[in-house]
N, C-alpha and C positions, 0 to 999 in steps of 0.2 A: 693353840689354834688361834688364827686373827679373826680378832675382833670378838673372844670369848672371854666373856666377862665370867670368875668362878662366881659360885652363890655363896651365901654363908650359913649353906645344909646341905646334906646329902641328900637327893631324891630321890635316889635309888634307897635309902634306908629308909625313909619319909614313907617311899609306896610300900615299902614291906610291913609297916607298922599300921596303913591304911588299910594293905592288903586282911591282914588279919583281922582286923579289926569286923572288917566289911564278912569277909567268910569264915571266922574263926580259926581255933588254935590249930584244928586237925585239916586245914590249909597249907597246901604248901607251898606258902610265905616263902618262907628261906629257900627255898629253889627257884622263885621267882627273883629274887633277890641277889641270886649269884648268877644266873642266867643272864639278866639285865648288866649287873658286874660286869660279867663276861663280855658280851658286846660292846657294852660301854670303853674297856680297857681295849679293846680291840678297832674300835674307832681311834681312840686318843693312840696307840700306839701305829699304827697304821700311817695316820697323817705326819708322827715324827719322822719315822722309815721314809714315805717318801719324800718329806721334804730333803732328808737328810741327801735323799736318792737322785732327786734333781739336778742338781748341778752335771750329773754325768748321762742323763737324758733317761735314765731309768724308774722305773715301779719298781717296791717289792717284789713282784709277782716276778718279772721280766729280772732281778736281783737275782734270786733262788731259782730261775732257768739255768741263769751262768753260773753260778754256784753248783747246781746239780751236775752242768755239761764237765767243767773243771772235775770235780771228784770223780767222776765217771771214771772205772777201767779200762772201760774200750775205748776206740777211737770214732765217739759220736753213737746217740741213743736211735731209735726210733721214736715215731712221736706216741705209738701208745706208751711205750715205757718212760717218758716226759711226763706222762698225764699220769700214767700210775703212782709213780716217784714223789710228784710233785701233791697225788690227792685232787686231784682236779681233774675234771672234763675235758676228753680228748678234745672238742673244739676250743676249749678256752687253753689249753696247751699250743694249739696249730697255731691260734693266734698271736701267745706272744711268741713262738719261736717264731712268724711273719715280721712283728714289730725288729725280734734283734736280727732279723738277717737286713733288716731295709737298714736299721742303723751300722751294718756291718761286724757286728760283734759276733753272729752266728752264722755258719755257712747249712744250706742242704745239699747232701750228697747222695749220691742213687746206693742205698742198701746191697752189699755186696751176696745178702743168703736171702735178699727178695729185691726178683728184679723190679717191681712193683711199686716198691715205695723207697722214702727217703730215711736218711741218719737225719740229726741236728748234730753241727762240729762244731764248738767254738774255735773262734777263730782268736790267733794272735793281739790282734787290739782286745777282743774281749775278756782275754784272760788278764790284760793290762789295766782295762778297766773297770773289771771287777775285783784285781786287787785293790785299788785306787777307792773303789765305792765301799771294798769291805773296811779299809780304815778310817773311812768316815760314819761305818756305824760302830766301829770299836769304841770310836771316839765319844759318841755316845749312851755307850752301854747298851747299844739297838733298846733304846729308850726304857730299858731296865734299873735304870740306874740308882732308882731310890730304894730298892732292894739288897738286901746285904747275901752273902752265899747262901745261910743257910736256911734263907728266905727263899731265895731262887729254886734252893732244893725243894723244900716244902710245897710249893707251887708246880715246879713241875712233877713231883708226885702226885697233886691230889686233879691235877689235866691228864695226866698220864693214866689213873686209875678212871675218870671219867674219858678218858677214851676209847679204852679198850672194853669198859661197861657196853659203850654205845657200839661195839663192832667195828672202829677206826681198823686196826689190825688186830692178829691173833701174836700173843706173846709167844713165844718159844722156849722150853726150859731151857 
C-alpha cells in the first residue's frame, strides 16, 4: 500500500490480548481476532488485485464479471443471474455490467425467453482482456503468494466451513 509504513506489532493480536483482558476469557477474543484478520487480509489483498487490475481499466469486481461471462455456457447471463453468481446486489451487478459495456468489453442484448429484459455477452476485446488481466494475477499469485498449497488448502477450508455456517450456500452431497 503507498505510503504504509508496517508497525513492529500486530494490532490485530495487541486488541485480542486487550480484548480479553478488558472482558475476560469467556470473551470472544479470538473471533474478534479473526474477524478483524479477515477484513484486514481483505483490504490488503483487494488493493493488490486492483492495482494489479489497472493497467487494463479494471476492479476486481468488474474482473469476476468477465470471468463469470467467459465460463458461462450460454451465450450471455441475465443480470439477476450476474448478481446471484457473483454474491452481490442486483444493483451493484447492473452497475458494473454498465461500467464494462461503456468500456466495451461487455455487450447487452435483448433476452431471447423474456422480451423484457437484457443478457450480459462478453464481447471479443473482453475476453482478450481478461485473458491479459488474468495473467497478470497469475503473476501474482492474486496476491496469495506467501502461502504454500497446503496452506492455501487449509484456509480455504476453514472460509469454506465459515461460509456455509453463515448460509453463504447449501453444500450438496
Amino acid at each position: 500500500m503507498s505510503g504504509h509504513r508496517p508497525l513492529h506489532f500486530d494490532p490485530i493480536q495487541r486488541a485480542a490480548q486487550l480484548w480479553r483482558e478488558r472482558w475476560g476469557d469467556d470473551a470472544p477474543y479470538a473471533a474478534m481476532a479473526s474477524a478483524t484478520s479477515v477484513m484486514r487480509a481483505q483490504q490488503l489483498l483487494l488493493a493488490e488485485l486492483d492495482g494489479a487490475l489497472a493497467p487494463f481499466r479494471l476492479t476486481f469486481a468488474r474482473y469476476e464479471a468477465l470471468v463469470l461471462l467467459t465460463f458461462s455456457s450460454v451465450d450471455g447471463l441475465p443480470m439477476s443471474k450476474v448478481g446471484e453468481r457473483l454474491m452481490i446486489h442486483p444493483t451493484s451487478a447492473t452497475n458494473i455490467v454498465q461500467r464494462l459495456v461503456a468500456q466495451g468489453l461487455v455487450e447487452r442484448v435483448p433476452n431471447p425467453r423474456d422480451g423484457r429484459g437484457a443478457l450480459a455477452r462478453i464481447t471479443a476485446e473482453g475476453r482478450e482482456v481478461m485473458e491479459r488481466a488474468t495473467r497478470a494475477l497469475h503473476d501474482i499469485e492474486f496476491g496469495m503468494g506467501a502461502l504454500d498449497a497446503s496452506e492455501h488448502a487449509e484456509l480455504f477450508g476453514l472460509l469454506h466451513t465459515l461460509r456455509v455456517g453463515r448460509g453463504d450456500f447449501v453444500e450438496s452431497d
